[in-house]
Residue, then its C-alpha position, 0 to 999 in steps of 0.5 A: x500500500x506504501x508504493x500505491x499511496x506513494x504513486x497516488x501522492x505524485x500523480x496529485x503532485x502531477x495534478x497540481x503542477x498542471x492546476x497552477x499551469x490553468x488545467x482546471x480538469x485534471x482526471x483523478x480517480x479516488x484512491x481506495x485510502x480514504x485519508x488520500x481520497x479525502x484530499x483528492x475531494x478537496x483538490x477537485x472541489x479547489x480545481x472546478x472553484x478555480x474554474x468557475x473564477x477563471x471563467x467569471x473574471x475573464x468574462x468581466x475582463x471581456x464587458x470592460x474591454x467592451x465597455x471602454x471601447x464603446x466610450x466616447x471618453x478617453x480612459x488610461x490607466x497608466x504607472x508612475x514611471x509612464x507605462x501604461x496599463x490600459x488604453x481605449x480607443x477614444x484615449x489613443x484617437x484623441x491623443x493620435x497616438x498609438x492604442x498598444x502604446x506602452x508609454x505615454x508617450x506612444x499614446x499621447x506623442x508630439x508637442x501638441x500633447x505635452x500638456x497632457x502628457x505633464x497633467x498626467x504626470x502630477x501624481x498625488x494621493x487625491x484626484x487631480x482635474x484641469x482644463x487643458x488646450x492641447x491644440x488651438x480650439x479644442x478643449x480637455x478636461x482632464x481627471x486623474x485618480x490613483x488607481x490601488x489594484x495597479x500598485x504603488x503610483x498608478x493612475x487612470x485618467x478620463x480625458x473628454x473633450x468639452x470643447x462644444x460645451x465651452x463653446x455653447x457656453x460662450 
């Protein structure tokens, strides 16, 4: 029983290695030992729990994307040293940069957008928000907040164009 419990032992072993790859249906039959078998129940309840999270976060993962791509506002979310984290269309059009920009820069490029660019540069504990004219006749509100689940001094921007208001305005 001491080789059957030792193979039982690697094979669960095989299952994790193969759980922590994203394998989330490993294929285990219950061992006659009702210690072992008892361990195999938890590690097949863990691995369908395990599953059905994967499956939930990525389809909210997919109505995000969806959401930010059908906003009219710009949305970047973006780390102190200028990475960015996220970009939507909107973000990348307005700037006329590049939506898989990995900085900034990529996404907000030229000297027309080194307003924004320094706006989204002023990091802070709280929210920021200005108005900027990042080229002649147009006008941006600009907010920033910290964004905590994307570590240590990122952020995420809304940038609108508020420029037809300013002008029903006047």
């Amino acid at each position: 029983q001491g080789t059957v419990l030792a193979l039982d032992r690697v094979s669960l072993e095989a299952h994790r290695r193969a759980l922590a790859r994203g394998d989330f249906s490993p294929h285990l039959t219950e061992p006659p030992d009702e210690e072992l078998r008892e361990l195999v129940r938890a590690f097949l309840f863990m691995s369908r729990s395990l599953k059905e999270q994967t499956g939930a976060l990525s389809r909210e993962k997919e109505r995000l994307a969806t959401l930010l791509a059908q906003l009219t506002a710009g949305v970047v979310a973006y780390a102190e040293d200028r990475r960015v984290l996220l970009a939507n269309p909107a973000a990348a059009r307005m700037g006329g940069g590049r939506l898989d920009g990995e900085t900034l820069d990529d996404v907000f490029p030229g000297d027309a957008m080194r307003p924004v660019r320094a706006a989204l540069g002023r990091f802070g504990a709280a929210q920021v928000s200005e108005e900027l004219e990042p080229r002649p006749g147009e006008r941006w509100r600009v907010v920033t907040v910290p964004l905590p689940l994307g570590g240590a001094g990122a952020r995420m921007a809304v940038l609108e164009d508020v420029s037809d208001v300013v002008r029903s305005n006047r």
